[in-house]
C-alpha positions as CSV (number, residue, x, y, z in Angstrom):
1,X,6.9,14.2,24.1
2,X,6.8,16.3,20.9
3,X,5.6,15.5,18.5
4,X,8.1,16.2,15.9
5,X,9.8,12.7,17.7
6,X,7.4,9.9,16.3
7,X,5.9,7.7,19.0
8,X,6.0,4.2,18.3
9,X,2.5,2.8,18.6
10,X,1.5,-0.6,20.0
11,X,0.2,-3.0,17.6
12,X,-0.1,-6.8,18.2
13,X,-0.5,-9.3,16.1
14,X,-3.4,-12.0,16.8
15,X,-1.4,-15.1,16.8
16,X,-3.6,-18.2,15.0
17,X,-0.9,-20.3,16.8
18,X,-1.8,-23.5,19.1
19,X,0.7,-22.4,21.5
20,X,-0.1,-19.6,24.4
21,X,1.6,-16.6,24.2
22,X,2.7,-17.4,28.1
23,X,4.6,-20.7,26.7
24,X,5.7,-19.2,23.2
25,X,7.6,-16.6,25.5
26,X,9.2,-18.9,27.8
27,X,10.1,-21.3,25.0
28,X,12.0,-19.0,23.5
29,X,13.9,-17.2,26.3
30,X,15.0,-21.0,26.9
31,X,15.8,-21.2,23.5
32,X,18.3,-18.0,23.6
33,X,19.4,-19.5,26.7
34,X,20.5,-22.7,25.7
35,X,22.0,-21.1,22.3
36,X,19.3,-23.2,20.0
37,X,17.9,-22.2,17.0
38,X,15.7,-23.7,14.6
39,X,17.7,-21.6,11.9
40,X,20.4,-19.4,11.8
41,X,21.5,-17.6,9.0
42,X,25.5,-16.7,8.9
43,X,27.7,-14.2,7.5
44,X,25.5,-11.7,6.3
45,X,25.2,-8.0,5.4
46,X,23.0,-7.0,8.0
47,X,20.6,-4.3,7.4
48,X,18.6,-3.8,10.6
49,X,15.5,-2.2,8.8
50,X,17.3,1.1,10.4
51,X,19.2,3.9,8.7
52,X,22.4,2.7,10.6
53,X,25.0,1.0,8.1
54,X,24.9,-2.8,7.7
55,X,26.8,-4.9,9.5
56,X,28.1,-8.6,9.4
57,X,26.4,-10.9,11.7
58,X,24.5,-14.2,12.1
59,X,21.2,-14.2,12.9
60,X,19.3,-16.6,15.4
61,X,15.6,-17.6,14.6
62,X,13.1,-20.1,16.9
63,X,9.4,-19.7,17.3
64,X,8.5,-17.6,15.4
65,X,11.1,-14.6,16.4
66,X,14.4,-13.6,16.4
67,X,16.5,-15.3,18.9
68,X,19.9,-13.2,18.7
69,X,21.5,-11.0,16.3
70,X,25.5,-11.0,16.2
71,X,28.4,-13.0,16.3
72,X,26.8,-16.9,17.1
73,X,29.4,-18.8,17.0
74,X,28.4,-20.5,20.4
75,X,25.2,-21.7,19.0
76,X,23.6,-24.6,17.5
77,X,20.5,-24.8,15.0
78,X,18.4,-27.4,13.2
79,X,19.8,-25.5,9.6
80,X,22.1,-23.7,8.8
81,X,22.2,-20.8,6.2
82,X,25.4,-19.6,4.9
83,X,24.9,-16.1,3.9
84,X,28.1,-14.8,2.7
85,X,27.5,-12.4,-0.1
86,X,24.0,-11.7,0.9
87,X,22.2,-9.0,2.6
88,X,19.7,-9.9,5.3
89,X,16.9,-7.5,6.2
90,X,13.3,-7.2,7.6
91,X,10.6,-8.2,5.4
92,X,9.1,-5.9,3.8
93,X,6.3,-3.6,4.4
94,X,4.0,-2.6,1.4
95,X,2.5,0.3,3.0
96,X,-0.5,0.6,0.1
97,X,-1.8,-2.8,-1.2
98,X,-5.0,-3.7,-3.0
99,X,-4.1,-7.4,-3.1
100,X,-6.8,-7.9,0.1
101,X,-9.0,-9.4,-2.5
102,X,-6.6,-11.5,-4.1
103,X,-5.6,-13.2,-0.9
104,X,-8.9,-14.8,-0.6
105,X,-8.9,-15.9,-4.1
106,X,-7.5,-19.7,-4.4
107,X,-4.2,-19.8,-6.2
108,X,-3.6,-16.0,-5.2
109,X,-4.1,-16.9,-1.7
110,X,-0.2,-18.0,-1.1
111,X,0.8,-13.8,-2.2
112,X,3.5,-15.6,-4.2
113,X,4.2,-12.6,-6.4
114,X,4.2,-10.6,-3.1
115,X,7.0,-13.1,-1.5
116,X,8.9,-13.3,-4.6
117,X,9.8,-9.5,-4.1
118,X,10.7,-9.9,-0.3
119,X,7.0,-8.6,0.9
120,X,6.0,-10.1,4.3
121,X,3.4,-7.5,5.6
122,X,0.8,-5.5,3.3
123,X,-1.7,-2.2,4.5
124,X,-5.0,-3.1,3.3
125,X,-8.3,-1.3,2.6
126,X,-6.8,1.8,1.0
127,X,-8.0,4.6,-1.0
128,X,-11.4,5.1,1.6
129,X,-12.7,1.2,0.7
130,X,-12.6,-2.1,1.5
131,X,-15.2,-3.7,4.0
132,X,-16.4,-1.5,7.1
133,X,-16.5,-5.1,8.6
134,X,-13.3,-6.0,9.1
135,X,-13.7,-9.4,11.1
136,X,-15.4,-10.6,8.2
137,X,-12.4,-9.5,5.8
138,X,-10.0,-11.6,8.5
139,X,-12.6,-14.8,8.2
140,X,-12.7,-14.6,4.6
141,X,-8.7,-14.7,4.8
142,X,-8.4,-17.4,7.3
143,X,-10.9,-19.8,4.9
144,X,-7.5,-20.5,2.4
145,X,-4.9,-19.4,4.8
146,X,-2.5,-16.5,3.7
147,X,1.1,-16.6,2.5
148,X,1.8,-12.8,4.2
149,X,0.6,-10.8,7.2
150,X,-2.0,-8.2,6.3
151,X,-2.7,-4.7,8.4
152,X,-5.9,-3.5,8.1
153,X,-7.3,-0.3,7.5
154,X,-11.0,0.9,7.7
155,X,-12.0,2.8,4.8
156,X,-13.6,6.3,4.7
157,X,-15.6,6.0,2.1
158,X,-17.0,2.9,3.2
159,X,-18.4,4.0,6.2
160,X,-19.6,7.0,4.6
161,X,-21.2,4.8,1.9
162,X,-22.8,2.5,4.6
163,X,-24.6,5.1,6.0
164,X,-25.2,8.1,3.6
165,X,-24.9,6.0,0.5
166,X,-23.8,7.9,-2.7
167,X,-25.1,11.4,-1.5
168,X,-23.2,14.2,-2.0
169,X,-24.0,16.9,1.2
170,X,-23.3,16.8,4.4
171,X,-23.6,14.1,7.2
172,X,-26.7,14.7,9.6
173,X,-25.8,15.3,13.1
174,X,-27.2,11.4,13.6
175,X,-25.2,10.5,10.4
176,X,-22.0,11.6,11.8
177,X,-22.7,9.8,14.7
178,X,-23.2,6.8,13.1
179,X,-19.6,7.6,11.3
180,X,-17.9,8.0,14.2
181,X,-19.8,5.4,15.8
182,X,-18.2,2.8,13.0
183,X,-14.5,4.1,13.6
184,X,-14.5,3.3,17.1
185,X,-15.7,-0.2,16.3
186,X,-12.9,-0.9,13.7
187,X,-10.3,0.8,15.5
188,X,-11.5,-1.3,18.9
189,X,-11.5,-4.1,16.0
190,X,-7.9,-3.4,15.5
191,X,-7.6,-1.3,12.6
192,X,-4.2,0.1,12.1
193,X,-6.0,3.4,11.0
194,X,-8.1,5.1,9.2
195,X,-7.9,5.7,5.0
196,X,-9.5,7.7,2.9
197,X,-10.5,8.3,-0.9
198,X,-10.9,12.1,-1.4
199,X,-10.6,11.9,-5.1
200,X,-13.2,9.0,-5.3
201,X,-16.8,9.1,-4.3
202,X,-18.2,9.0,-2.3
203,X,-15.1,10.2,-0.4
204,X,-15.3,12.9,-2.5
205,X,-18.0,14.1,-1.6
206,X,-16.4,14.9,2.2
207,X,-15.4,18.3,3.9
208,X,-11.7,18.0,5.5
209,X,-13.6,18.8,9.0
210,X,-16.0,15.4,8.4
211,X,-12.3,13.2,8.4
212,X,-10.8,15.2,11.0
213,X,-13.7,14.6,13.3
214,X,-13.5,11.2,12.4
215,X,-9.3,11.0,13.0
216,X,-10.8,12.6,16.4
217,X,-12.6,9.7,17.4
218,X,-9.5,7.2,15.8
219,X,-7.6,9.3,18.3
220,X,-10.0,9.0,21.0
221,X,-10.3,5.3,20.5
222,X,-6.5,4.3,19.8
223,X,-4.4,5.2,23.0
224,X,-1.6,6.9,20.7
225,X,-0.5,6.8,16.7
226,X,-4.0,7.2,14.9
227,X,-3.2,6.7,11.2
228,X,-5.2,8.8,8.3
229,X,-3.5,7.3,5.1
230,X,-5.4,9.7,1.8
231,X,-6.1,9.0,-1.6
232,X,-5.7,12.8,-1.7
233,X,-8.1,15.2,-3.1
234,X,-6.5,16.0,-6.3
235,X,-3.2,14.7,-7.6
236,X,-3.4,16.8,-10.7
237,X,-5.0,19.8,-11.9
238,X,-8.8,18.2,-11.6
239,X,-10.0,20.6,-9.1
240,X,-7.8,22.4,-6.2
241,X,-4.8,20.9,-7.1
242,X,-2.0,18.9,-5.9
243,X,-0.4,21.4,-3.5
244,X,-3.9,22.5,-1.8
245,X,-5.0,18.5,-1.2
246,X,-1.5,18.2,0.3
247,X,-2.5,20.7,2.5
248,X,-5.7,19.1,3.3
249,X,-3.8,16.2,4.8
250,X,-1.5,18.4,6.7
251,X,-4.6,20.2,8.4
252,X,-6.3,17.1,8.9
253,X,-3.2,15.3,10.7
254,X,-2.6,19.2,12.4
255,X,-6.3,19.3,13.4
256,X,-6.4,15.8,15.1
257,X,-2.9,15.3,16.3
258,X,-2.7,12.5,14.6
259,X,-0.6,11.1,11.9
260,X,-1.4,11.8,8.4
261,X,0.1,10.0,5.1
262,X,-0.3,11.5,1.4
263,X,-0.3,7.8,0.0
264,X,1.3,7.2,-3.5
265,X,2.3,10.5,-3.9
266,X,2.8,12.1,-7.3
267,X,2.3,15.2,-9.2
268,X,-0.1,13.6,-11.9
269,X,0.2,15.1,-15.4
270,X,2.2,17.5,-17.4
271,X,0.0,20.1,-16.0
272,X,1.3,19.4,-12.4
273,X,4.9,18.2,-13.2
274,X,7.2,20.0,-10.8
275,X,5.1,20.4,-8.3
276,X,6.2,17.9,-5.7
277,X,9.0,20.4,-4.8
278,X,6.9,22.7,-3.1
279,X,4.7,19.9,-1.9
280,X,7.5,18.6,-0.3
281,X,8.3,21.7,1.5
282,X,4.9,21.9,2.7
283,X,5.2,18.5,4.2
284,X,8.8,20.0,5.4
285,X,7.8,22.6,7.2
286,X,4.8,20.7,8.7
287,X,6.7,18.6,10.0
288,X,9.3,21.1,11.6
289,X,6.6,22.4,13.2
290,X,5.5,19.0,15.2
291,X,3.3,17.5,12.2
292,X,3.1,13.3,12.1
293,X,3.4,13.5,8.2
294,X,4.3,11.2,5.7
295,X,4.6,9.7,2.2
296,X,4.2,6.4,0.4
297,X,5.6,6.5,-3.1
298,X,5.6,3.0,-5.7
299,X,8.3,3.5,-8.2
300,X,6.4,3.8,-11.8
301,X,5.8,6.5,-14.3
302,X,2.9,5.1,-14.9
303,X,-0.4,5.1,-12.3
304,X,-3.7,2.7,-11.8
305,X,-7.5,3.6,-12.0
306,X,-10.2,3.2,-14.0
307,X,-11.8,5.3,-17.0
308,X,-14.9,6.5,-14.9
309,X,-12.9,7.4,-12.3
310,X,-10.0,9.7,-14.0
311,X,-12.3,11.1,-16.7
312,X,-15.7,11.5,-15.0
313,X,-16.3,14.8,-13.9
314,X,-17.5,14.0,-10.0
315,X,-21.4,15.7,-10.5
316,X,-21.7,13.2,-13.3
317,X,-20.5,10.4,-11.1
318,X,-23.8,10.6,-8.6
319,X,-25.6,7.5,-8.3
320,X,-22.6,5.2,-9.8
321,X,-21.2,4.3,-13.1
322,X,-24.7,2.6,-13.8
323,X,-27.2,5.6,-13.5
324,X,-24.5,7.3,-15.9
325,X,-24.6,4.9,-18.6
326,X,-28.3,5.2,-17.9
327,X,-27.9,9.3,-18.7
328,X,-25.9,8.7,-21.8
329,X,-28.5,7.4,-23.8
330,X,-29.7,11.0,-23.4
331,X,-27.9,12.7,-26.7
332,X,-27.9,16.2,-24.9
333,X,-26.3,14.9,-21.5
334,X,-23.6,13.0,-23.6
335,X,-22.6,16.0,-25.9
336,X,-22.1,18.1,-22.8
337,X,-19.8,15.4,-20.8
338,X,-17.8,14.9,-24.3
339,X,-15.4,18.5,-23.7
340,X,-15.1,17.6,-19.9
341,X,-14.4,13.9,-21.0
342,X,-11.7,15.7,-23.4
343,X,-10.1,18.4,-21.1
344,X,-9.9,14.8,-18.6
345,X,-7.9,13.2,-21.1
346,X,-5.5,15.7,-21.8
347,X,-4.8,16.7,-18.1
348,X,-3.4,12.9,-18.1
349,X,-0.9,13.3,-20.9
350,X,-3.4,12.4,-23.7
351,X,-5.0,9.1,-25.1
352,X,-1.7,7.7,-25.8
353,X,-1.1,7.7,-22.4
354,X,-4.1,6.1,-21.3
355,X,-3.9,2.1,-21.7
356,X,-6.9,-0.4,-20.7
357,X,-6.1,-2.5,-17.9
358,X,-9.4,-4.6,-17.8
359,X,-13.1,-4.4,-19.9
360,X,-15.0,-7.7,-19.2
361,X,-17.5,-6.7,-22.4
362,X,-14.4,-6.7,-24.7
363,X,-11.2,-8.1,-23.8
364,X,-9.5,-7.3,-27.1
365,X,-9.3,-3.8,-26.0
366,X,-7.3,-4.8,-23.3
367,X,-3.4,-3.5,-23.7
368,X,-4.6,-1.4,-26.1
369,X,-4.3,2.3,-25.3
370,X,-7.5,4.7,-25.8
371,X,-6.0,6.5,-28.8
372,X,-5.9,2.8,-30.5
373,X,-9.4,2.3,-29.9
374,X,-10.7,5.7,-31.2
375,X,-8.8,5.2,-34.3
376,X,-9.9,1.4,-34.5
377,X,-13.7,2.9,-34.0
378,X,-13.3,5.9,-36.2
379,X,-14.0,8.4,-33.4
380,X,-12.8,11.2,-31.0
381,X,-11.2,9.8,-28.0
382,X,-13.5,11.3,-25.6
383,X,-16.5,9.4,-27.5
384,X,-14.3,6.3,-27.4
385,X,-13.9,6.6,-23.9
386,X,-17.6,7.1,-23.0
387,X,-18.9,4.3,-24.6
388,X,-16.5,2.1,-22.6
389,X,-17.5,4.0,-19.5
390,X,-20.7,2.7,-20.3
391,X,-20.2,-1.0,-20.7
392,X,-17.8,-1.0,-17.4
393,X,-16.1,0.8,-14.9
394,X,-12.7,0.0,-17.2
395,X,-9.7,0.1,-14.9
396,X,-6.6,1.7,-17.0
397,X,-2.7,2.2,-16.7
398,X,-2.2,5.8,-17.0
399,X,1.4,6.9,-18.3
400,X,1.3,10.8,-16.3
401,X,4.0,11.3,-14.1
402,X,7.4,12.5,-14.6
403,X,10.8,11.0,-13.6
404,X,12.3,13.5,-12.5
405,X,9.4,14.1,-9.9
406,X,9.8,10.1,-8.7
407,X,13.3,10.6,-8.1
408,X,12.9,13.8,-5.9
409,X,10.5,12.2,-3.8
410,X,12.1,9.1,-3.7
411,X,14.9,10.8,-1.7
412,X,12.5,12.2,0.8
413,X,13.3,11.1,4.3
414,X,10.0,11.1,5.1
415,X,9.1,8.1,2.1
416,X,7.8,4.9,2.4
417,X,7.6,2.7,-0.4
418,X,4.4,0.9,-1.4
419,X,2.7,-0.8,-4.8
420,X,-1.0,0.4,-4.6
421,X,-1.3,-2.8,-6.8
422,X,-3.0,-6.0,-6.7
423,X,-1.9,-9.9,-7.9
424,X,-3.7,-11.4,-10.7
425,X,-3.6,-15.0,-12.0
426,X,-1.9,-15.3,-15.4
427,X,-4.1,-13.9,-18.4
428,X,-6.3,-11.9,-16.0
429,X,-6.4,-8.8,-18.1
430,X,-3.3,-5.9,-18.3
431,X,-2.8,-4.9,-15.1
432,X,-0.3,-2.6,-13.6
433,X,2.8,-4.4,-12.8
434,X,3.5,-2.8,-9.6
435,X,1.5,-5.2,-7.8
436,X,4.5,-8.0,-9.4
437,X,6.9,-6.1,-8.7
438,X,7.3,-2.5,-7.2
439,X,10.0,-3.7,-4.3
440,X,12.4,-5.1,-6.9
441,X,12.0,-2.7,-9.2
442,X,12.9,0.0,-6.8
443,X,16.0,-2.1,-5.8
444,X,17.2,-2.8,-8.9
445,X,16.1,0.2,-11.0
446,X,16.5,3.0,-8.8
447,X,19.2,1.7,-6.3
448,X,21.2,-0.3,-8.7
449,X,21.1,1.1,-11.8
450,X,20.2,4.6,-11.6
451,X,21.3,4.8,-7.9
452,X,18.7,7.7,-6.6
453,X,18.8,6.1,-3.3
454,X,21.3,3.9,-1.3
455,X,20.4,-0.1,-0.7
456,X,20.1,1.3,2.4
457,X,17.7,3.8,2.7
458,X,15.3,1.9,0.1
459,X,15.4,-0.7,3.0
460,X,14.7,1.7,5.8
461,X,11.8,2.6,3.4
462,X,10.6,-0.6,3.1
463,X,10.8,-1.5,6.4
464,X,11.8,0.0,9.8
465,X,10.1,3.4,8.6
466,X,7.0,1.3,7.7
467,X,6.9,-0.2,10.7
468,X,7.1,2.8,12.7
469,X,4.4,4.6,11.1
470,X,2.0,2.0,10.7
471,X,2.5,0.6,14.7
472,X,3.7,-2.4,13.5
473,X,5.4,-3.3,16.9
474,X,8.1,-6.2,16.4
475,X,7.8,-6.1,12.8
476,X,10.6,-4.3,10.0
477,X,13.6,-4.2,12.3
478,X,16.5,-7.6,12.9
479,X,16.4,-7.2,16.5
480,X,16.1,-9.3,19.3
481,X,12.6,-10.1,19.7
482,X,11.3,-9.7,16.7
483,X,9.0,-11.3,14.6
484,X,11.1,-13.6,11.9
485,X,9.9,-11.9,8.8
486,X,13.2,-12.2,6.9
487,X,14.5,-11.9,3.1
488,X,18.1,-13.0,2.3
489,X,19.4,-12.2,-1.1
490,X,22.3,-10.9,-3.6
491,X,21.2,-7.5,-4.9
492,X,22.9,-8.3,-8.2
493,X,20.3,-11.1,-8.6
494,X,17.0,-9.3,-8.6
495,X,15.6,-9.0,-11.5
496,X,12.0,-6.9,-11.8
497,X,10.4,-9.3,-14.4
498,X,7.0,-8.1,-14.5
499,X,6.2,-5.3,-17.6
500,X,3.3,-3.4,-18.8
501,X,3.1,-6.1,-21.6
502,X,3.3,-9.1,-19.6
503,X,2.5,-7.6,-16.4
504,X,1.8,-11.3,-14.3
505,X,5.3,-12.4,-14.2
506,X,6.9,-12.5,-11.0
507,X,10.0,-11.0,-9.4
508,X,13.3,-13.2,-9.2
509,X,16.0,-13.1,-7.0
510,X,15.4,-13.7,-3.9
511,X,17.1,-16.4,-1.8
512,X,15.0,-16.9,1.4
513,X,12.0,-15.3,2.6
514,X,11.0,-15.9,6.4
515,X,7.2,-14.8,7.4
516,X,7.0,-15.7,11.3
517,X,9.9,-17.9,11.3
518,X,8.5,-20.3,8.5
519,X,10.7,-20.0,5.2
520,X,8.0,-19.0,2.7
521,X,10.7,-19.1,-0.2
522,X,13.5,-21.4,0.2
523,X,16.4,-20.9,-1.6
524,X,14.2,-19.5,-4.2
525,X,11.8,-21.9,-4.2
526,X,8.3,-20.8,-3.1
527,X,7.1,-23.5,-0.4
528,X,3.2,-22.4,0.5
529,X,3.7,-22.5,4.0
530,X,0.9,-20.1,4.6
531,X,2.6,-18.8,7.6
532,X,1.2,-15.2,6.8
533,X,-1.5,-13.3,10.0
534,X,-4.2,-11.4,10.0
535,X,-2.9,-8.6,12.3
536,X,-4.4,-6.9,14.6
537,X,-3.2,-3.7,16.3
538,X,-4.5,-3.2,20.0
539,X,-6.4,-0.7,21.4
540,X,-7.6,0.3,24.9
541,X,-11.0,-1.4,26.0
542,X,-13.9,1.2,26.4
């Protein structure tokens, strides 16, 4: 087949259910047969997690799946939903999630600020980290239970940490083995792919032939649809710049035949600002060519990381955040980082722009921006900054992207919408709000207000496209079959209720949420079934 036509992969889910697979199946072809649902949901705006227009129909659900799709007037069920006025669609898919963490965290555990905005699956381990052992992640997980399904990843940098440590050269010919060695093992361990963290160390630190060896193996390993999802090199002007890194990711996915994804893409400061149209036709022509490429985008002007990571030139980052703070007592090594430091901060749109998120050693710094602090502390910005550099990593909200650059790429064919945020507990710092809200505020700012894209294809980004990408077989489409991962709602109700100021609040508006078949918000209520997997995709045994 070409290329250019996507192949959908073959990922499973491991089912923590008491019932065999044998007799789940069986059960539910009686099920269809005998017209009996557990639920069925009537009279709603169909969209099928496709680009095709909705339709009206009743849906069918019974262990776990979708029973039938269509007009059900024939059938009985245990409830009954009336829909009318609603919209029905797959759950969705957050293709970029840091909340991994959170869901083994009691309280956080249910993902109730990811149901409340119709999320049912989330991609984990982005960015090149996360755990190399990914077993353990699902244990850890399974301790609490989870309230969503979660896809793992295996993380670039990870690996490369576990066996080179911080180092910045080139692996060893036993090195790389050892690399390659720990992809086949996650990927045989059902990782959904491979991601990486080019801007970060010790990702950094990489050649694009060390990750296309490594999407190589993935590809070796996985019988068809090995993912590379990148933190790319440079999303700015910080080294070869946003166009080259998009590049990178096109040779890499070129390279390996394999699929590659330029994950929360943006052109990141004023510097850059524009630039997404040729790095859109780059990915354009790529992918007229036969390329697997794609794009993840979360709808914010604002992005997420921390002070030693955005200001930090990457020679000054060997050995960690520690041995730096170590090197700034040092007068003479300080005065040189301070220009860099500078030059950093005004790539990003300045100090105004640059808002602490979280600093353990002082929490009244927290949703204060770095100009506020400098002024507080009668100093430069750049000296303001290092000093919190050297108390803590300091994770930030960085105002640096443009709007008219989010809606161009929002209208991409080829984008899938993610958060690249976490879930916090209330009071837990400043965070970014995308991780609160990024679906509904995509559905509610940029469908219904500002209308950049349709309802429907911000679904199809959510959702079917996801699924595709990712391999996640049965999951983001109303079909037949399917797994029951369902939101109902009115898209005149959402409201995107988390902020930069009061960032923990969650999302409203949605009426029911179904994660395998168990309602997970009921008429919008959040109910704590835990009915959330740890996925697994499946690969060929060596």
């Amino acid at each position: 087949m070409n290329r250019r036509h996507f192949i959908l992969g073959t990922g499973v889910s491991t089912l923590a259910a008491s019932v065999p697979w044998a007799r789940r199946v069986h059960a539910t072809q009686a099920a269809r047969a005998a017209r009996q649902a557990e639920v069925i949901i009537r009279d709603a705006q169909v969209h099928d997690g496709s680009l095709q227009p909705a339709r009206r129909a009743d849906i069918a659900v019974g262990q776990g799946r979708i029973l039938a799709v269509g007009e059900l007037s024939g059938w009985s069920a245990a409830r009954t939903i009336d829909a009318a006025g609603r919209v029905i669609a797959p759950g969705f898919i957050d293709t970029h999630s840091h909340a991994g963490e959170s869901l083994t965290r009691p309280g956080l555990h249910f993902a109730d600020a990811l149901l409340a905005q119709g999320v049912t699956t989330i991609v984990v381990n982005p960015d090149g980290g996360g755990p190399v052992d990914l077993e353990a992640q699902r244990a850890r997980m399974g301790t609490l239970g989870i309230g969503v399904n979660v896809a793992p990843l295996v993380g670039h940098g990870a690996i490369r940490g576990s066996v080179m440590g911080g180092e910045s050269r080139a692996p060893s010919a036993n090195e790389r083995e050892q690399m390659r060695e720990a992809v086949r093992v996650a990927m045989r361990g059902g990782a959904f792919g491979l991601s990486s963290g080019l801007f970060y160390t010790p990702g950094a630190y990489a050649q694009t032939d060390e990750v296309t060896d490594l999407m190589r193996v993935a590809a070796e390993t996985l019988s068809r649809g090995a993912v590379h999802t990148s933190h790319i090199r440079d999303e700015g002007t910080y080294s070869i710049g946003v166009l080259a890194a998009v590049d990178e990711i096109i040779a890499i996915a070129e390279g390996s035949a394999t699929t590659g994804i330029v994950t929360h893409m943006k052109a990141l400061g004023p510097d850059a600002w524009g630039r997404t149209h040729e790095c859109a036709a780059h990915i354009e022509s790529a992918r007229a060519r036969g390329v697997a490429v794609w794009a993840d985008q979360y709808p914010y002007e604002a992005s997420g990381t921390s002070l030693f990571a955005a200001l930090i030139p990457r020679e000054a980052q060997a050995g960690g955040r520690k041995a730096l703070a170590e090197r700034l007592v040092d007068a003479r090594q300080r005065s040189a980082l301070l220009p860099v430091v500078a030059e950093n901060i005004r790539r990003r749109g300045g100090a105004a722009s640059l808002m602490v998120a979280f600093h353990p050693p002082d929490r009244s710094v927290e949703g204060q921006s770095l100009e506020q602090i400098a002024k507080t502390r009668g100093v430069a910005a750049e000296q303001a900054a290092l000093s919190l550099v050297a108390l803590h990593d300091t994770p930030t909200v960085s105002f640096n992207m443009s709007m008219d650059d989010i809606d161009y790429l929002m209208r991409r064919p080829w984008m899938m919408t993610c958060s690249d945020g976490a879930t916090y507990l209330a009071g837990e710092g400043k965070p970014h709000p995308r991780g609160h809200g990024a679906f509904t505020r995509k559905l509610t700012t940029f469908v219904r207000e500002r209308k950049i894209v349709s309802l429907g294809q911000a679904l199809h980004s959510m959702t079917g496209l996801s699924a595709q990408v990712f391999s996640l077989t049965g999951r983001g489409v109303l079909a037949e079959g399917a797994h029951a991962d369902l939101v109902v709602f009115d898209p005149a109700a959402l409201r995107d209720e988390a902020t930069y100021q009061e960032p923990h609040r969650h999302a409203s508006g949605m009426h029911c949420v179904l994660v395998n078949g168990a309602f997970a918000i009921d008429e919008g209520r959040p109910t704590h079934a835990l009915a959330g997997l740890a996925l697994r995709r499946e690969a060929p045994r060596p």
